[in-house]
N, CA, C and O atoms as a GROMACS GRO file, in nm:
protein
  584
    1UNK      N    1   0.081  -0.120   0.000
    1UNK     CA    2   0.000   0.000   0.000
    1UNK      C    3   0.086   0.126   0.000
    1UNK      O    4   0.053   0.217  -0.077
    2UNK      N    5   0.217   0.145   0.097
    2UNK     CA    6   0.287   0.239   0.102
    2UNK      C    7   0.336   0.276  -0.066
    2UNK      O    8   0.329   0.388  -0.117
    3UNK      N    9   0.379   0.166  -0.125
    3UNK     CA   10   0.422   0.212  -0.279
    3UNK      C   11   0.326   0.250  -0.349
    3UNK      O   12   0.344   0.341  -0.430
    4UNK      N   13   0.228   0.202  -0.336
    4UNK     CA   14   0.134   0.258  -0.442
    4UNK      C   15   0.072   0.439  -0.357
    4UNK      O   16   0.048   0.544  -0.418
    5UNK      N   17   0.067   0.420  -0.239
    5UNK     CA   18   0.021   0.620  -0.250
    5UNK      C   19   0.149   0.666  -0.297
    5UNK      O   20   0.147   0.751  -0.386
    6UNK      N   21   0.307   0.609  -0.234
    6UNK     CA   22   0.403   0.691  -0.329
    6UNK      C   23   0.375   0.739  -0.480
    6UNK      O   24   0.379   0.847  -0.539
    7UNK      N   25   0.344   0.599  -0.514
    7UNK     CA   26   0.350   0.631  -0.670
    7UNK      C   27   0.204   0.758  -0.718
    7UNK      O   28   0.169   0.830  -0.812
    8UNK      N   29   0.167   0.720  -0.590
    8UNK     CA   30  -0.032   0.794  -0.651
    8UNK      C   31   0.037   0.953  -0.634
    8UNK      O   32   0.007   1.046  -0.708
    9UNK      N   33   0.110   0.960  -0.548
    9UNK     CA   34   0.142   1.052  -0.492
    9UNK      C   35   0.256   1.199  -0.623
    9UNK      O   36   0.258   1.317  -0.657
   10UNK      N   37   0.342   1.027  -0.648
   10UNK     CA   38   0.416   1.110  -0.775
   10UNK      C   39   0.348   1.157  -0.851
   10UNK      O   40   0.340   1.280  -0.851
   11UNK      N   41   0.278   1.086  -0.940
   11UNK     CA   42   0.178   1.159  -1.045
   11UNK      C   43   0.066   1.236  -1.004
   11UNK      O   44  -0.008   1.273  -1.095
   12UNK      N   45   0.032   1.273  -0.868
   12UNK     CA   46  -0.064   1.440  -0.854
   12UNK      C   47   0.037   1.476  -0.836
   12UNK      O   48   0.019   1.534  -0.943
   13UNK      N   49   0.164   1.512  -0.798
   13UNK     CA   50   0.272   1.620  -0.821
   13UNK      C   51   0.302   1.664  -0.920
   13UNK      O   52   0.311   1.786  -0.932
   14UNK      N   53   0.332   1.554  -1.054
   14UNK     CA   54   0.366   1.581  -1.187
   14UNK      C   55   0.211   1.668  -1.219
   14UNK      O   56   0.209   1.783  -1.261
   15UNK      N   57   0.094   1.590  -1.191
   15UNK     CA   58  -0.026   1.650  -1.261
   15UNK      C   59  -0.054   1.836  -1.212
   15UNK      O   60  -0.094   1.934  -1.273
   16UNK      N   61  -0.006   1.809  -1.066
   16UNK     CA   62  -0.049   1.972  -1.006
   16UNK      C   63   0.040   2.077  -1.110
   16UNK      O   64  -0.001   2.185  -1.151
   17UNK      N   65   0.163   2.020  -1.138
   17UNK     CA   66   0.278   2.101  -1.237
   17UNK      C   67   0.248   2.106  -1.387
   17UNK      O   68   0.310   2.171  -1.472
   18UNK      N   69   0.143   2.027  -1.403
   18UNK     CA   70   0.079   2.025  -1.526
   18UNK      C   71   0.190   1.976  -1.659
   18UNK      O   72   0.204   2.029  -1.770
   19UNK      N   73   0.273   1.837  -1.590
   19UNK     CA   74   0.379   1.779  -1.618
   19UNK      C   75   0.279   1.575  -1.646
   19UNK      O   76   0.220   1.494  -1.576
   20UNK      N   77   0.321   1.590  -1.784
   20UNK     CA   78   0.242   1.460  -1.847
   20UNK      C   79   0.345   1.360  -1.759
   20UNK      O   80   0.462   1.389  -1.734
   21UNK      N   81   0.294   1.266  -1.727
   21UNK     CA   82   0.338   1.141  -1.664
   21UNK      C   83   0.363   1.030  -1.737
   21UNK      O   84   0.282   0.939  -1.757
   22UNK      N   85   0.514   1.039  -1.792
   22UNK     CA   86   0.564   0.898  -1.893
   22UNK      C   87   0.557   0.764  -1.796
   22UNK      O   88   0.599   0.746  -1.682
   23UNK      N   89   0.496   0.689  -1.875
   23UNK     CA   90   0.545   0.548  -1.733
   23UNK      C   91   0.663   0.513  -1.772
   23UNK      O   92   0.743   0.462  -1.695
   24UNK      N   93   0.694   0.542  -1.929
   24UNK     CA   94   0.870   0.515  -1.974
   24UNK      C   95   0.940   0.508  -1.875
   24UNK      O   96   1.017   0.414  -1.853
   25UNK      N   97   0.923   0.609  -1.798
   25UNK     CA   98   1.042   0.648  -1.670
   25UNK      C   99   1.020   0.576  -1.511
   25UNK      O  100   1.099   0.557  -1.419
   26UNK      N  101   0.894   0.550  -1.526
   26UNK     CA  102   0.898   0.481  -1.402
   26UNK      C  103   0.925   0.323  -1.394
   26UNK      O  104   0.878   0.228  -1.458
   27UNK      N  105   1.021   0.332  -1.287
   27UNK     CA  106   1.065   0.200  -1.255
   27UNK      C  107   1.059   0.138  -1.133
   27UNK      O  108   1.073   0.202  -1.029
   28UNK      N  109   1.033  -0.022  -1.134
   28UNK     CA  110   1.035  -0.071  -1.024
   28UNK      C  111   1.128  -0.091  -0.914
   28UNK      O  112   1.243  -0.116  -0.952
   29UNK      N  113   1.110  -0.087  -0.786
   29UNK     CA  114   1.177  -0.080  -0.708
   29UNK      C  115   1.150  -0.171  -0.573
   29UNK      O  116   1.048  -0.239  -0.568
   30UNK      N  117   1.245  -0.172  -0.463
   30UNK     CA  118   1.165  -0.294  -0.361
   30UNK      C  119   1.230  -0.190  -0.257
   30UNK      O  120   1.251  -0.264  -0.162
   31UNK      N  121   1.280  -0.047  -0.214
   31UNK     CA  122   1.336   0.037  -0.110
   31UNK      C  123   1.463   0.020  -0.105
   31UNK      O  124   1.524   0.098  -0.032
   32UNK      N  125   1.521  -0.055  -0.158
   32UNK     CA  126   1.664  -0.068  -0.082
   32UNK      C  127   1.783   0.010  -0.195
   32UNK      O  128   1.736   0.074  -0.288
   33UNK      N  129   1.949   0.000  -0.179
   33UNK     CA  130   1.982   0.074  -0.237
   33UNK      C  131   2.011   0.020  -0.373
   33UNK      O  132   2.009   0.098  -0.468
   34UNK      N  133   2.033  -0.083  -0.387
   34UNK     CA  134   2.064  -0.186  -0.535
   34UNK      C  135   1.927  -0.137  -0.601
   34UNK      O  136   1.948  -0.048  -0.684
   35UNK      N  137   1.826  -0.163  -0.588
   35UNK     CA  138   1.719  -0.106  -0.648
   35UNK      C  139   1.740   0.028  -0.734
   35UNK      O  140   1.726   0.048  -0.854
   36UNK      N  141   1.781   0.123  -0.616
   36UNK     CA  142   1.806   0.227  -0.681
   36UNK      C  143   1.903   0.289  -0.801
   36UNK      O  144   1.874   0.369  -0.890
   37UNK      N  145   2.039   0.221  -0.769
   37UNK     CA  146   2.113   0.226  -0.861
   37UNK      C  147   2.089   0.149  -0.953
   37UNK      O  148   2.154   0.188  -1.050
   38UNK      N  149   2.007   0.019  -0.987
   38UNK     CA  150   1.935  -0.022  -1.115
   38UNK      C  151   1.880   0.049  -1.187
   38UNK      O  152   1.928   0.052  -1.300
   39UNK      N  153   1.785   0.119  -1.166
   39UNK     CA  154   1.666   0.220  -1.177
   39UNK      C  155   1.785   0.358  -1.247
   39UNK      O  156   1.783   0.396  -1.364
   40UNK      N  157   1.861   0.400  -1.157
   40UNK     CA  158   1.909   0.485  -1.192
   40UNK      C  159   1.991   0.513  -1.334
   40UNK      O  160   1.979   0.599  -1.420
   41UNK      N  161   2.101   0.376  -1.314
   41UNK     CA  162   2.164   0.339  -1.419
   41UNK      C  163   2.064   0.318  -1.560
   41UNK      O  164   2.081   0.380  -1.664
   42UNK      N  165   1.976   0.236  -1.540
   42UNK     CA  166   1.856   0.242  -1.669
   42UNK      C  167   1.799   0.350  -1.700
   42UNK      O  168   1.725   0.330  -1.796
   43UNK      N  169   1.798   0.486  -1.656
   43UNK     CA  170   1.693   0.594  -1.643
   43UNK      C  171   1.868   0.653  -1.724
   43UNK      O  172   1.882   0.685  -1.842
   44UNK      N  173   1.962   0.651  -1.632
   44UNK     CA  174   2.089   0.725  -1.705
   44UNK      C  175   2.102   0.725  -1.862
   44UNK      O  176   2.102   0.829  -1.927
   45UNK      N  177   2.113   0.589  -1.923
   45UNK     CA  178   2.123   0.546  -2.031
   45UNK      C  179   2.007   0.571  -2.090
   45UNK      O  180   2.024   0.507  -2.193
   46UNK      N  181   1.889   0.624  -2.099
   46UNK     CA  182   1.795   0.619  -2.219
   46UNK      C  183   1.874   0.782  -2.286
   46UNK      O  184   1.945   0.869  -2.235
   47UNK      N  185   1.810   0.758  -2.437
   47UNK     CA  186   1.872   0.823  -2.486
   47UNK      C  187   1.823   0.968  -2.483
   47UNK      O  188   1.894   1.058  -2.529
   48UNK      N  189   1.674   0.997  -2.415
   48UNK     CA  190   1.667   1.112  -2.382
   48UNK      C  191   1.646   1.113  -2.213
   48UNK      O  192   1.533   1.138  -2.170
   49UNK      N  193   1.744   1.090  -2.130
   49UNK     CA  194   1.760   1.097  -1.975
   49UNK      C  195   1.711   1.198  -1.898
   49UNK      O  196   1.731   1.315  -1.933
   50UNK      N  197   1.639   1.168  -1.779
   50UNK     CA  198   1.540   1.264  -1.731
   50UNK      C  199   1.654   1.363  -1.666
   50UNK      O  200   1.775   1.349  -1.648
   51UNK      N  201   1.576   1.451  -1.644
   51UNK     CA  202   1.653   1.583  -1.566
   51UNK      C  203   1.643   1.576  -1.398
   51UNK      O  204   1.711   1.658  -1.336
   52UNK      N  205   1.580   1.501  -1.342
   52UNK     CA  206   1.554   1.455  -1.203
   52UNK      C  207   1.490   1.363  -1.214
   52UNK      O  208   1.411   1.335  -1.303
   53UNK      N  209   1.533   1.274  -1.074
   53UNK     CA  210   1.448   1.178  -1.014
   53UNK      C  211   1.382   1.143  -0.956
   53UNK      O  212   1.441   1.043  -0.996
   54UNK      N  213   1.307   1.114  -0.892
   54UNK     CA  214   1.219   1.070  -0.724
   54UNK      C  215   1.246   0.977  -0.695
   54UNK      O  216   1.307   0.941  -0.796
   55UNK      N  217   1.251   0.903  -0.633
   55UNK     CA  218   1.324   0.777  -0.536
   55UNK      C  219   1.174   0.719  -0.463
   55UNK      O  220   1.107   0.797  -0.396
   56UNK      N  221   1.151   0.643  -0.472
   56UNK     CA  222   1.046   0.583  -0.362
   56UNK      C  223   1.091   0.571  -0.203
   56UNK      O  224   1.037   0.540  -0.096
   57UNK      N  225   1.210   0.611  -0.244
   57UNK     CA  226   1.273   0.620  -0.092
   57UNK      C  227   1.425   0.666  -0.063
   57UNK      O  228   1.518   0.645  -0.141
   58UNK      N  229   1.434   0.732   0.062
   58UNK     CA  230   1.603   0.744   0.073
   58UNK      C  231   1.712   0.648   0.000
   58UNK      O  232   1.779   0.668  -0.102
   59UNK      N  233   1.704   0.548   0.080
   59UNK     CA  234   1.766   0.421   0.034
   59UNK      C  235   1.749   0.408  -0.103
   59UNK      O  236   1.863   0.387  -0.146
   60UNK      N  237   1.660   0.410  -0.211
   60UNK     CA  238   1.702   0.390  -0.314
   60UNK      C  239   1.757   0.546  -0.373
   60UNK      O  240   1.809   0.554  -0.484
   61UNK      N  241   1.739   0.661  -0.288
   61UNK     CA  242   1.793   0.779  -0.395
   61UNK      C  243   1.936   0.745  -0.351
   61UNK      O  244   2.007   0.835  -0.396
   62UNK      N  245   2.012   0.653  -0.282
   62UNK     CA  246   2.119   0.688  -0.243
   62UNK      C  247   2.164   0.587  -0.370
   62UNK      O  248   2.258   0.605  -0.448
   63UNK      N  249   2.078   0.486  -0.369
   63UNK     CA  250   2.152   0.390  -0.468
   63UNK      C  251   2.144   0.539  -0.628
   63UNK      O  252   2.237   0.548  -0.708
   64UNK      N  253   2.060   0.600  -0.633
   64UNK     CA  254   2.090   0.633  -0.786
   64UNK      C  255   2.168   0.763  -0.756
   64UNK      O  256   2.175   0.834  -0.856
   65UNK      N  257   2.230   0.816  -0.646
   65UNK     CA  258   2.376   0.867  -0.628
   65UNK      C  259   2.487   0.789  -0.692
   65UNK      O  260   2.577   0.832  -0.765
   66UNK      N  261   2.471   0.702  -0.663
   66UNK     CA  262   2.577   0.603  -0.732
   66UNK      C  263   2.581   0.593  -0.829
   66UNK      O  264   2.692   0.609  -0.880
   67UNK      N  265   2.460   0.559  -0.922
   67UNK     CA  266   2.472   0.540  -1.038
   67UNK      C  267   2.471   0.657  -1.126
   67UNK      O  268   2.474   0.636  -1.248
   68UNK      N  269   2.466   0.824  -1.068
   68UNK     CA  270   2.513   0.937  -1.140
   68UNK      C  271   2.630   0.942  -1.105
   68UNK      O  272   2.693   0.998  -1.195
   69UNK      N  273   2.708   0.907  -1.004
   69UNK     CA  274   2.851   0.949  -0.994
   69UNK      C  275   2.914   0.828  -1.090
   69UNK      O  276   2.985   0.878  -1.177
   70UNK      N  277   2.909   0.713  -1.096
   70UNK     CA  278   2.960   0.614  -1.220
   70UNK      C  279   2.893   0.646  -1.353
   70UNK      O  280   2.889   0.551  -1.431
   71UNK      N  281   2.831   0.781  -1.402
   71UNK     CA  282   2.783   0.750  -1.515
   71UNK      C  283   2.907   0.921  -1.524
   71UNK      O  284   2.938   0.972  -1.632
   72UNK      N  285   2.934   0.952  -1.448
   72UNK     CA  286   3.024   1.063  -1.456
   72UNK      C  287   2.938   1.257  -1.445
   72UNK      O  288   2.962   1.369  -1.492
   73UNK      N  289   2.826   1.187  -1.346
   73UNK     CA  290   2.719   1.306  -1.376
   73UNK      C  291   2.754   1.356  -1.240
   73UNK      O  292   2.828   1.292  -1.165
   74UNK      N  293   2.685   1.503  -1.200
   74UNK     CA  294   2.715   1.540  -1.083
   74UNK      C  295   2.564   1.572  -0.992
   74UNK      O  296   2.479   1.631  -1.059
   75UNK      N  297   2.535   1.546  -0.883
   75UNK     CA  298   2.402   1.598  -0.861
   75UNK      C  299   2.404   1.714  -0.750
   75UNK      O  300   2.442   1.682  -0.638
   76UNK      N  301   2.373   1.817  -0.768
   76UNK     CA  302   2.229   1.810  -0.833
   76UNK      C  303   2.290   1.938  -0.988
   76UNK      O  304   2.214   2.022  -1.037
   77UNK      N  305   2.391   1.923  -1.019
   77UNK     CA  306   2.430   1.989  -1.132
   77UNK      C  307   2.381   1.945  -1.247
   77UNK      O  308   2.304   2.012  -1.316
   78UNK      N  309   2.438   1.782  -1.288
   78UNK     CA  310   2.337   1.736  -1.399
   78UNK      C  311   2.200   1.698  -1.398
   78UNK      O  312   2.114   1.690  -1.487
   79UNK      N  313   2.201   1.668  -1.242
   79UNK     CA  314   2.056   1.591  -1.232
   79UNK      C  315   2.017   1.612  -1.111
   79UNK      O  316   2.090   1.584  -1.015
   80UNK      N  317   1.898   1.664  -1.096
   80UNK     CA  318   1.866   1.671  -0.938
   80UNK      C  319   1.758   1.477  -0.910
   80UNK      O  320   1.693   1.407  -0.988
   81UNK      N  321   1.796   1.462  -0.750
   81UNK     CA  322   1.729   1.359  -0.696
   81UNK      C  323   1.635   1.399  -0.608
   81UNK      O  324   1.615   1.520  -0.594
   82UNK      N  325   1.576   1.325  -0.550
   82UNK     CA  326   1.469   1.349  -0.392
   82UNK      C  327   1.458   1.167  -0.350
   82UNK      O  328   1.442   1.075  -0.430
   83UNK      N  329   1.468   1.161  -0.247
   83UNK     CA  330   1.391   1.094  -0.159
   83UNK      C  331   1.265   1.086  -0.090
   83UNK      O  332   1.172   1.165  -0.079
   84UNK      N  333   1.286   0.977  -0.048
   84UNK     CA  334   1.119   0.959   0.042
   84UNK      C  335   1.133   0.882   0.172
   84UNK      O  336   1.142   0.760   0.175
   85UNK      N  337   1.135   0.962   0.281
   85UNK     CA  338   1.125   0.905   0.406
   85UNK      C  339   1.224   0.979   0.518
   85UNK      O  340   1.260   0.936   0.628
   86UNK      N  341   1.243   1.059   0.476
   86UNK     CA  342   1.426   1.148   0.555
   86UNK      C  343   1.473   1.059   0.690
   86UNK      O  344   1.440   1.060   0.808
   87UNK      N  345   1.554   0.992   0.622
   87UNK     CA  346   1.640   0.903   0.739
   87UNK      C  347   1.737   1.016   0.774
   87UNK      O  348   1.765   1.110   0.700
   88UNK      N  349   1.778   0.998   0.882
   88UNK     CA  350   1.880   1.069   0.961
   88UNK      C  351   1.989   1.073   0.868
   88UNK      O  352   2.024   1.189   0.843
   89UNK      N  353   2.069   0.962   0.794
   89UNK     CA  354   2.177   0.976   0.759
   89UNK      C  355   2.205   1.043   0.635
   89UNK      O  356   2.316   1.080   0.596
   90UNK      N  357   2.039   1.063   0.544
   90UNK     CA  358   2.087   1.150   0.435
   90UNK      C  359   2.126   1.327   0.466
   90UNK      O  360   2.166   1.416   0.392
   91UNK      N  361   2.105   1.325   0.553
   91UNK     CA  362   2.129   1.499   0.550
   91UNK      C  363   2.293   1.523   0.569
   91UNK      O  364   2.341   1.635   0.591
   92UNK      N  365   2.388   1.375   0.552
   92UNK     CA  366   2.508   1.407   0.588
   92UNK      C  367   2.556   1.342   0.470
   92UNK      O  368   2.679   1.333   0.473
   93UNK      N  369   2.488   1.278   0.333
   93UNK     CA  370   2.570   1.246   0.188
   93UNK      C  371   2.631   1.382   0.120
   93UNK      O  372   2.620   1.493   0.171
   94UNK      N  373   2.665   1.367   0.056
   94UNK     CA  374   2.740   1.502  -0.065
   94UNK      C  375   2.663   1.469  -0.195
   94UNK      O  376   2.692   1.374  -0.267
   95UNK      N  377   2.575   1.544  -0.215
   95UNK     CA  378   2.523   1.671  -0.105
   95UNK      C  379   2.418   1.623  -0.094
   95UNK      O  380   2.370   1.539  -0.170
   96UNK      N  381   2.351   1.690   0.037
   96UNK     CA  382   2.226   1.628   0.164
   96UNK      C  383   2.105   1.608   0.038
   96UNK      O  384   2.086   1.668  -0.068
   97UNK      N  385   2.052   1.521   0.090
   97UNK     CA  386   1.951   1.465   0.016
   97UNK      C  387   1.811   1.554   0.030
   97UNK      O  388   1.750   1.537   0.136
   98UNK      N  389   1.763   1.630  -0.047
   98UNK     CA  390   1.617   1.652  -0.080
   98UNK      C  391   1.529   1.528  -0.032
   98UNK      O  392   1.540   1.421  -0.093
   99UNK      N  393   1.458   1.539   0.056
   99UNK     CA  394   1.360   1.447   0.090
   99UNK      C  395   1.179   1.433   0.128
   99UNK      O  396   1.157   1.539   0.188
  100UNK      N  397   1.084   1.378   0.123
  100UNK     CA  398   1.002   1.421   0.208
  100UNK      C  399   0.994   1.324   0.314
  100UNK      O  400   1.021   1.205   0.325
  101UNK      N  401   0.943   1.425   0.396
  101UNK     CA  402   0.961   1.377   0.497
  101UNK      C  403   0.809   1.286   0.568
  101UNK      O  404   0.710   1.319   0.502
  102UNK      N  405   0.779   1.204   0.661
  102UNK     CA  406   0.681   1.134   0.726
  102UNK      C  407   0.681   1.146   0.856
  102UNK      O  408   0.781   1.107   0.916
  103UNK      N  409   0.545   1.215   0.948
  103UNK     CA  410   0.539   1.250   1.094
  103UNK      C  411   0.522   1.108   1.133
  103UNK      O  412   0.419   1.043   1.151
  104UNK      N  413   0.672   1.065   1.143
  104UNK     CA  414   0.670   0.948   1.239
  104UNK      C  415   0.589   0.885   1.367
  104UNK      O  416   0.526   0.790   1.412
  105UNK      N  417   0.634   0.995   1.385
  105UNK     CA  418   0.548   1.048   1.545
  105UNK      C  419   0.446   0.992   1.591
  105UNK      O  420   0.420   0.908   1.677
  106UNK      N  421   0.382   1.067   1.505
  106UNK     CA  422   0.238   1.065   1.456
  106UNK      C  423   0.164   0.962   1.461
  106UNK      O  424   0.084   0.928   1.549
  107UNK      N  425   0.211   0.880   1.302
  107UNK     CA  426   0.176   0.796   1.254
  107UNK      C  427   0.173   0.702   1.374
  107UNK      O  428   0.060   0.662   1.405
  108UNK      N  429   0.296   0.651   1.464
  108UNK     CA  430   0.305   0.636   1.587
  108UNK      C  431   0.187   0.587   1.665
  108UNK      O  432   0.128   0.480   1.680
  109UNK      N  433   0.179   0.699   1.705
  109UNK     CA  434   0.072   0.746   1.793
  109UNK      C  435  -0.087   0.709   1.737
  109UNK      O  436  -0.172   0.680   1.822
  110UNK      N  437  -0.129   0.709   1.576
  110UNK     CA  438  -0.215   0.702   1.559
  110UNK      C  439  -0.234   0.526   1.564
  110UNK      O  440  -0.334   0.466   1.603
  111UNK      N  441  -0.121   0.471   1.518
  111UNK     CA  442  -0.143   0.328   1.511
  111UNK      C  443  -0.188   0.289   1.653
  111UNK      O  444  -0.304   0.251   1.669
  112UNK      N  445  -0.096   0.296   1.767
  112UNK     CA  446  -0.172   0.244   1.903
  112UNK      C  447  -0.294   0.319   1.946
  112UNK      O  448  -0.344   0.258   2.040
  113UNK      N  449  -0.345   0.401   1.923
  113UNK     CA  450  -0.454   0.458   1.972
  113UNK      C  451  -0.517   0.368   1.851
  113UNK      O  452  -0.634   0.368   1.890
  114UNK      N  453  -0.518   0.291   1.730
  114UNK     CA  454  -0.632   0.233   1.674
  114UNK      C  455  -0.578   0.081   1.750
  114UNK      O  456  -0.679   0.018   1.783
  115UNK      N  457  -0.505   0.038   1.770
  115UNK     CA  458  -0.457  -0.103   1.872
  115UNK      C  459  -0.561  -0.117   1.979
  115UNK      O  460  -0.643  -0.207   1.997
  116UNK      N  461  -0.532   0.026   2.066
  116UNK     CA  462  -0.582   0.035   2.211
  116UNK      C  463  -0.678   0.045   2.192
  116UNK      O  464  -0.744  -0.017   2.276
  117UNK      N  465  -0.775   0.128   2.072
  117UNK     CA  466  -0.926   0.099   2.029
  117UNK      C  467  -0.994  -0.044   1.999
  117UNK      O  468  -1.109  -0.082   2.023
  118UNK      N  469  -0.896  -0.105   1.944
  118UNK     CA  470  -0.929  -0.237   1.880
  118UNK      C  471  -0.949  -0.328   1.982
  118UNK      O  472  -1.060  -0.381   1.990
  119UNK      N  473  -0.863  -0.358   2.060
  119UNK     CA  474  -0.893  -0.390   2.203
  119UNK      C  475  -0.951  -0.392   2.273
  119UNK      O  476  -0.984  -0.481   2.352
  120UNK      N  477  -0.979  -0.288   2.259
  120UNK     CA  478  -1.115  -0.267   2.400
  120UNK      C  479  -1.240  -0.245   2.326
  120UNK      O  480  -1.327  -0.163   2.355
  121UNK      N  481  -1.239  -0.358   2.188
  121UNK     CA  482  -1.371  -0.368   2.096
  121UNK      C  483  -1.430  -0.242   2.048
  121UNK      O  484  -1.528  -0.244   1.974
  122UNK      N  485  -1.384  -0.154   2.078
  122UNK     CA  486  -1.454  -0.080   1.972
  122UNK      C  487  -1.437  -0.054   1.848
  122UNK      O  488  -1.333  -0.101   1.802
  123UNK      N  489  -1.510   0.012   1.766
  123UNK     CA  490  -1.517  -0.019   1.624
  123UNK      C  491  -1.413   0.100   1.552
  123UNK      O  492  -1.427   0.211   1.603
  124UNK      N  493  -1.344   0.094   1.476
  124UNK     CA  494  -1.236   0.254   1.424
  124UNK      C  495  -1.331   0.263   1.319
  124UNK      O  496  -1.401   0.165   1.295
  125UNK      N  497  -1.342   0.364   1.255
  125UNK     CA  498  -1.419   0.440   1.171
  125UNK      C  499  -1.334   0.412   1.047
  125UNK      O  500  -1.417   0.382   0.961
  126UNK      N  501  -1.222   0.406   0.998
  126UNK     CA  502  -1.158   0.355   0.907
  126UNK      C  503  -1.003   0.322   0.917
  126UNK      O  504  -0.924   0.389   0.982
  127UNK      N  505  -0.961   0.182   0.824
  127UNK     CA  506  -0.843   0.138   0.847
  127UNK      C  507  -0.724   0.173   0.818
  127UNK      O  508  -0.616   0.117   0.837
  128UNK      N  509  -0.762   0.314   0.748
  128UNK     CA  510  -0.664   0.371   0.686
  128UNK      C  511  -0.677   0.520   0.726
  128UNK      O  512  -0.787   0.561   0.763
  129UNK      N  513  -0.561   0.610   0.720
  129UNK     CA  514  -0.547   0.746   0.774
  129UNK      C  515  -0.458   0.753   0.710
  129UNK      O  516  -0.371   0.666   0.696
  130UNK      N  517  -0.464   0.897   0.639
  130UNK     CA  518  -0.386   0.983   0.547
  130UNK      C  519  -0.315   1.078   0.680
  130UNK      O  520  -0.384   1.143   0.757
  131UNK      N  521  -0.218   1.072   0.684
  131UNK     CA  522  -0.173   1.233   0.724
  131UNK      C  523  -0.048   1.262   0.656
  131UNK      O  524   0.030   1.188   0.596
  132UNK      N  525  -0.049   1.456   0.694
  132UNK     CA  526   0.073   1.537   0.558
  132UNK      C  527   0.164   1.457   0.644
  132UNK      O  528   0.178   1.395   0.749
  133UNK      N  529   0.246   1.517   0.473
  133UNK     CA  530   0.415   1.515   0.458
  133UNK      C  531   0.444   1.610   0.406
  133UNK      O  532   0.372   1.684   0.340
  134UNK      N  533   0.619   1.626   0.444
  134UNK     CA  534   0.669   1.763   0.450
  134UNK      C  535   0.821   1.767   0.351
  134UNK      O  536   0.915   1.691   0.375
  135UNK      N  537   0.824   1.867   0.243
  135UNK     CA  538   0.893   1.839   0.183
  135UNK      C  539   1.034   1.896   0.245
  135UNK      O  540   1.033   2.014   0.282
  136UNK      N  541   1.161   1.818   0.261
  136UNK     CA  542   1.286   1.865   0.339
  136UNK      C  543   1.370   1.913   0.221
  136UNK      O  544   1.418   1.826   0.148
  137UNK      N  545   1.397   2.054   0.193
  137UNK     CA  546   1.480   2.079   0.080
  137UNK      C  547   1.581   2.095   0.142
  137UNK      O  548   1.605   2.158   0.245
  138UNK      N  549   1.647   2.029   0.070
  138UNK     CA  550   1.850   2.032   0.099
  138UNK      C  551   1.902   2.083  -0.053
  138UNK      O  552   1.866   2.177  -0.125
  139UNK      N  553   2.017   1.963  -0.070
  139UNK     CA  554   2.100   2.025  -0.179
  139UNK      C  555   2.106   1.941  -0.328
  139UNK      O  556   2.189   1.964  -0.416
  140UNK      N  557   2.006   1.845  -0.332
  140UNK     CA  558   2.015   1.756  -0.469
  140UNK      C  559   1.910   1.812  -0.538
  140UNK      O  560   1.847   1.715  -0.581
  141UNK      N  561   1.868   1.890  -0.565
  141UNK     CA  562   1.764   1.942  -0.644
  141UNK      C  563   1.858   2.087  -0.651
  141UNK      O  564   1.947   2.152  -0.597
  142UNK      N  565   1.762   2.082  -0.760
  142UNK     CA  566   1.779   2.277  -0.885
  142UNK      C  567   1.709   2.275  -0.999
  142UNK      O  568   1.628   2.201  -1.054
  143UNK      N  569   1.764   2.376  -1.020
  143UNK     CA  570   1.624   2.405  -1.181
  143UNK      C  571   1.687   2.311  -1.226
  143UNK      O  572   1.788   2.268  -1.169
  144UNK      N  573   1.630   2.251  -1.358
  144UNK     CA  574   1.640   2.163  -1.480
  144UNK      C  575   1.702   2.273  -1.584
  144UNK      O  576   1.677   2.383  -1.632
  145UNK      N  577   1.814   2.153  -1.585
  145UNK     CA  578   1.959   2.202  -1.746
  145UNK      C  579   1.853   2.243  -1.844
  145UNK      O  580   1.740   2.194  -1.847
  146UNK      N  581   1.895   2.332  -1.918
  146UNK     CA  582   1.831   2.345  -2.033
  146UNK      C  583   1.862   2.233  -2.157
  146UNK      O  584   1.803   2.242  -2.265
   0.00000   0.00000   0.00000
């Protein structure tokens, strides 16, 4: 479920920007960083290569760090990235990872209060809860090369 609002998520961003949504470019992924540098490396090589990426997650934007620094690109000079999930350790790669971020917290908090509901039989009103996310701008994003 988490991948698919990501993905639902990517395309109302592209749509709010009034930016057509190739599926050409989207690729599968499972979070981790090999994922990413797959993805990346394949997205590198087409012959018209996107100008940024989105990552379904930290972990894989770190993998397609990799695969712009072995393709000899620089980010966010040739290519800007973003992540999804702001782990602690991206705000200390070269250079800090663009991320959004998730009220951990929160989310937290909302899960045992539907536990501690569930428990003590009463009924939750629904199994699912949306709450925001927050976009963390750092340093892998910039305008798009001409």
């Amino acid at each position: 479920m988490c991948s698919r609002a990501r993905l639902d998520g990517y395309r109302a961003a592209l749509g709010a920007a009034g930016i057509a949504v190739d599926d050409a470019l989207i690729r599968p992924g499972n979070f981790y960083h090999e994922a990413g540098y797959t993805a990346g490396t394949q997205l590198l090589t087409l012959p018209d290569p996107p100008t940024a990426i989105f990552a379904a997650s930290d972990q894989m934007a770190l993998g397609v760090y990799e695969a712009v620094r072995k393709s000899g690109l620089r980010v966010p000079d040739d290519i800007s990235v973003v992540g999804f999930d702001d782990l602690p350790e991206v705000r200390w790669c070269s250079p800090p990872l663009t991320t959004v971020r998730q009220p951990l917290a929160e989310m937290g908090m909302m899960a045992a209060r539907t536990i501690l509901r569930l428990a003590g039989g009463e009924k939750v009103e629904s199994p699912r809860v949306e709450l925001a996310t927050e976009l963390v701008e750092r340093d892998s994003a910039g305008p798009p090369r001409s």
